[in-house]
N, C-alpha and C positions, 0 to 999 in steps of 0.2 A: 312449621311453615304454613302460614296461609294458602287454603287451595283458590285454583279460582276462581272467582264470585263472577255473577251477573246481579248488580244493584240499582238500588233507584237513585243513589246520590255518593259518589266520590268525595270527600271532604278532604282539601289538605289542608291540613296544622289544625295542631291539638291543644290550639290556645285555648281560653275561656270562651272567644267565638265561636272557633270550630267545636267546642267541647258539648256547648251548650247545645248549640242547633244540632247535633247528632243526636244527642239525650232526645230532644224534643220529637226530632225524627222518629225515632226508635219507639219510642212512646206512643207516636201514632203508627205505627204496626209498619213504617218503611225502610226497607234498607238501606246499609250504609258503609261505605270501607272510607276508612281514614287513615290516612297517612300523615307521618312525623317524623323526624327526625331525632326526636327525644332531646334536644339541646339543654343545655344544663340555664343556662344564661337566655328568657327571652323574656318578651315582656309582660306577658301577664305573669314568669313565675318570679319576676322581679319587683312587680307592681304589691304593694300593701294594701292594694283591695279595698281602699275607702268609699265611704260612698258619703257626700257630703251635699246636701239638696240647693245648698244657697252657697255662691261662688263669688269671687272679682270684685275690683274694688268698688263695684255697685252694687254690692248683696244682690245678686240676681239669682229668681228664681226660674228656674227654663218653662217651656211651656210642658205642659204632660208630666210635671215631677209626680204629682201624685199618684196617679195610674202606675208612672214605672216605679215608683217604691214600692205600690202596693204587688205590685207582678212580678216582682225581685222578694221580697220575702215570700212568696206564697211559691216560687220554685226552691230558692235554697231549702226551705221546709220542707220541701215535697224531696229534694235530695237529701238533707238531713235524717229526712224517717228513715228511705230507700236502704241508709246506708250506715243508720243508727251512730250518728254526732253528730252534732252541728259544723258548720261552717260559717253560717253570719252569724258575726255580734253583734246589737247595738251597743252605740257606746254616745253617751253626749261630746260634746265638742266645748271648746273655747274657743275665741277668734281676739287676738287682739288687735285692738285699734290701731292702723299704719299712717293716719294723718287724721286731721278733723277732717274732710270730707265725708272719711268711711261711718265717723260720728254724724254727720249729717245726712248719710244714707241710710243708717240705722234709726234715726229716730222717723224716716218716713217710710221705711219697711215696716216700722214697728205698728205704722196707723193705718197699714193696706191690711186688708181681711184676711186675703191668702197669702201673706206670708208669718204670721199669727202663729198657727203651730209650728212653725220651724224656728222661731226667735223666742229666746227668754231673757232673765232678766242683765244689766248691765252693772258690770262691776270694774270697779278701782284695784290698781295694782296691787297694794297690799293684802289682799284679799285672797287672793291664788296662790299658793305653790313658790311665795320669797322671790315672785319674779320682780327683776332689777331694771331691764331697760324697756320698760312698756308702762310710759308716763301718765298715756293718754287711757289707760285700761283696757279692757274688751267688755263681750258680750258672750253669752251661752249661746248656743246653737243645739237643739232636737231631730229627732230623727237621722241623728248619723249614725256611723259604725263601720266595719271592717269585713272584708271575705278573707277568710285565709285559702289563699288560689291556691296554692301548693300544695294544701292538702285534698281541696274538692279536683286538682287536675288530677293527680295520683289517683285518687277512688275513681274517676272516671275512667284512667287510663286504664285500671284492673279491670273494670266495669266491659271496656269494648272490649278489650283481650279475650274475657271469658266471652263474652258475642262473638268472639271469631271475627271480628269487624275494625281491627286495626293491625297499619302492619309500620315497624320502625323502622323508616327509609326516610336517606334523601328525595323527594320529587325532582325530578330532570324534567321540563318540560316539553323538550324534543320527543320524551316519551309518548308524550300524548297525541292520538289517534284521534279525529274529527272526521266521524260522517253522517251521515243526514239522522240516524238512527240513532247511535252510539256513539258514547266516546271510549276509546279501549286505550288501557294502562296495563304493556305486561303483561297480556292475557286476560288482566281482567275486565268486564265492561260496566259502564254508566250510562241509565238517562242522560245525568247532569254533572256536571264539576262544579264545584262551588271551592271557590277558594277563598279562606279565612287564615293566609300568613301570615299578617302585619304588614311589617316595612318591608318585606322583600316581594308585596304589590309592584314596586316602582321596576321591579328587575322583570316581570311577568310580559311576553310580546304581545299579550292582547289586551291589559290593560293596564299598561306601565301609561297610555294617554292622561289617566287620573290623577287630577294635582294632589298627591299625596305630599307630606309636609310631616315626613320624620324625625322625631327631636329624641338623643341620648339623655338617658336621666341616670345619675346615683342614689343610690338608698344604703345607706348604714345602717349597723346592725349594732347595739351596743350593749353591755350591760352595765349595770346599774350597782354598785352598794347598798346605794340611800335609796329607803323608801320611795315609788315610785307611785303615781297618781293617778286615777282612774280615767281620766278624759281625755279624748284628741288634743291637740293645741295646735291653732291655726297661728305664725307667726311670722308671715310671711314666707317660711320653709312648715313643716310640720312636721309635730312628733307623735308617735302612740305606743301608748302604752303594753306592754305584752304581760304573759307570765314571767313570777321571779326576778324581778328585775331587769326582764330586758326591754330594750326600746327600739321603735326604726326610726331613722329620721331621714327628712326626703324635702323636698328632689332635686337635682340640680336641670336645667334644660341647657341642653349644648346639640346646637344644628352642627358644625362640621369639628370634629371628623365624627361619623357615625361607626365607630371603630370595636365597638363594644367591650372597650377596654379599660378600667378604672384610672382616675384620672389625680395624681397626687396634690394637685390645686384646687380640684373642686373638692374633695373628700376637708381640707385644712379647712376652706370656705364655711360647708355646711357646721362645721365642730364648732367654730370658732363663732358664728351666729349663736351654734346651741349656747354654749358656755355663756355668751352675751345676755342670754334670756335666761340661764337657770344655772347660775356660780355655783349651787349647792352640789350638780352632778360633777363637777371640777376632775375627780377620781373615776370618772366611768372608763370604763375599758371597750377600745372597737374589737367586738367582735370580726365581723365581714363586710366587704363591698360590694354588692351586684349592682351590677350597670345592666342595663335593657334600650330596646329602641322603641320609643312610644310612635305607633302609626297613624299622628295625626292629621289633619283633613286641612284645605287651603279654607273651607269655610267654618269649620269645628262639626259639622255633621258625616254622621259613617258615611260609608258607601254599602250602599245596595243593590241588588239588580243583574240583569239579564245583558250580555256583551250584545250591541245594535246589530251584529250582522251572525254570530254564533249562538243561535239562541238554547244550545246545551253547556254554556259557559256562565255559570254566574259569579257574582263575588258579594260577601260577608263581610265587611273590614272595616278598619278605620274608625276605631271607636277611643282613639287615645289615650287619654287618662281618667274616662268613665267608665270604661269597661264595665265593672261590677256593678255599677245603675242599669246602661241601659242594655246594654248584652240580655236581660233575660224578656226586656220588651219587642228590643228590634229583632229576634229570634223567631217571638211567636207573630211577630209583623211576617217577617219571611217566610217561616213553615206555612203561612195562609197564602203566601203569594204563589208557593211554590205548588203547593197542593191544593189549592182550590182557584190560583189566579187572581185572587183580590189583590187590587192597586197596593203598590207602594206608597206611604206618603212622600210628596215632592219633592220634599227637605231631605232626604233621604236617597230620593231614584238619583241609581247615577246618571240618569239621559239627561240631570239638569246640565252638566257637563257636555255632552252631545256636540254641539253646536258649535260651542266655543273650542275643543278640545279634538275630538273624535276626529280624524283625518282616514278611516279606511285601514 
């Protein structure tokens, strides 16, 4: 049993958010208790961990890619040593072509400077892997790859256990204790709460105000007979490659119901694309279904930041389906806000929200 603590930061959930920004904490010499509920089913231990720099049917590169892939590999390596394995892989990508538009987005990607290292060369369907219904080809893509969350949550979760810094509970939030000083949980107390749940933001009374935009997704698990191929494949759903034949393929996005529960029409859906793209796996066998709820954002950026009128309340969240890019940028954004006060950028603070949203 955990005894208990007086800390500098309460973290709940022990996503890839909360996981990361503990690590980060912890690492600069501050305390931390984190709570979880250990759920077998959530979304980062459902997410495939891609990280993929050019997106949407306008090859769009975000701003700041480079910085955060360079600060997304130089932590997972930094976890990797810690904890002797890896966790990212690069891996190249394919994307195929979904209309000629996406072909005339590519060839004016191809002539912008900065997006240069992330594009390569452009190939015809015969060319790949006996793919059947992709007339118009694709294109290579660089610098992607893969987190396997599952295993880097696990190492972390042993990681705070031995810290004596996590405890596996439901959070109730009636629990929590607001006063000028502290927040006290249970006996024990915080500076700060920072909550990094996902979707169950929306159910939170002091910041359920934030347009969160929670989407259900599936991910299959399958294995394979036939030799299987090194690269992502972008295919308007996507697949990747694992060890031994196995593969995931992903995602389905379904707004209602958010039920967390697999879905026998979208699981036919996703199979039935694959086999469309790659008759040769014809004989693959599904392994598993995990379903998760991605906790995306009404403008596609997280949420960050400090509650306007409790300012020992903060939130982490909302990082949807980039988690494994930006989580380890917007982390060390946050550990500086937290612990030295430097701004948020705006894109990011939830006070953009404020005005519109915030009612008291």
């Amino acid at each position: 049993m955990t005894p208990k603590k007086t800390v500098d930061y309460l973290i709940i959930g022990q996503g890839l958010a909360g996981s990361l920004l503990g690590w980060r904490l912890i690492q600069q010499h501050h305390t931390v208790l984190i709570v979880d509920p250990c759920l077998k089913q959530t979304a980062s231990r459902t997410a495939a961990g891609l990280i993929n720099p050019i997106t949407g049917k306008r090859l769009v590169k975000a701003p700041n890619t480079e910085n955060q892939l360079l600060t997304a590999r130089k932590l997972y390596k930094q976890l990797a040593d810690f904890f002797g394995r890896p966790f990212f892989y690069e891996k190249d990508q394919i994307r195929l072509f979904q209309s000629e538009d996406e072909i005339n987005q590519w060839n004016k990607r191809k002539s912008q400077a900065d997006y240069r290292p992330f594009l390569a060369k452009r190939f015809s369907t015969s060319e790949k892997h006996g793919l059947k219904m992709a007339p118009l080809g694709g294109f290579e893509q660089k610098q992607c790859g893969y987190l396997d969350t599952v295993a880097l949550l696990d190492h972390l979760r042993h990681f705070f256990l031995d810290q004596q810094c996590f405890i596996n509970q439901h959070m109730d939030l009636d629990d929590l204790k607001i006063s000028p000083a502290f927040i006290e949980w249970q006996g024990h107390l915080a500076k700060k709460v920072i909550f990094c749940d996902g979707h169950h933001l929306r159910h939170n009374k002091w910041f359920s105000w934030l347009p969160l935009q929670p989407v259900q997704g599936e991910i299959l698990t399958l294995q394979s007979e036939q030799p299987v191929f090194d690269e992502i494949v972008q295919f308007g759903n996507w697949l990747l490659p694992l060890s031994n034949g196995t593969l995931k393929l992903g995602a389905s996005w379904q707004w209602q119901p958010l039920d967390e529960k697999p879905n026998e029409k979208t699981s036919a859906e996703l199979l039935a694309r694959f086999y469309q793209h790659f008759p040769k796996f014809n004989s693959t066998q599904l392994l598993d279904v995990n379903v998760g709820i991605r906790p995306g954002t009404r403008d596609k950026h997280p949420f960050l930041g400090t509650h306007p009128t409790f300012s020992q309340l903060t939130v982490f969240n909302g990082f949807g389906s980039k988690g494994s890019l930006l989580i380890p940028w917007y982390s060390n954004c946050f550990l500086r806000h937290l612990t030295e006060a430097e701004t948020l950028p705006q894109t990011v603070d939830i006070h953009r929200y404020k005005n519109d949203y915030f009612t008291g």
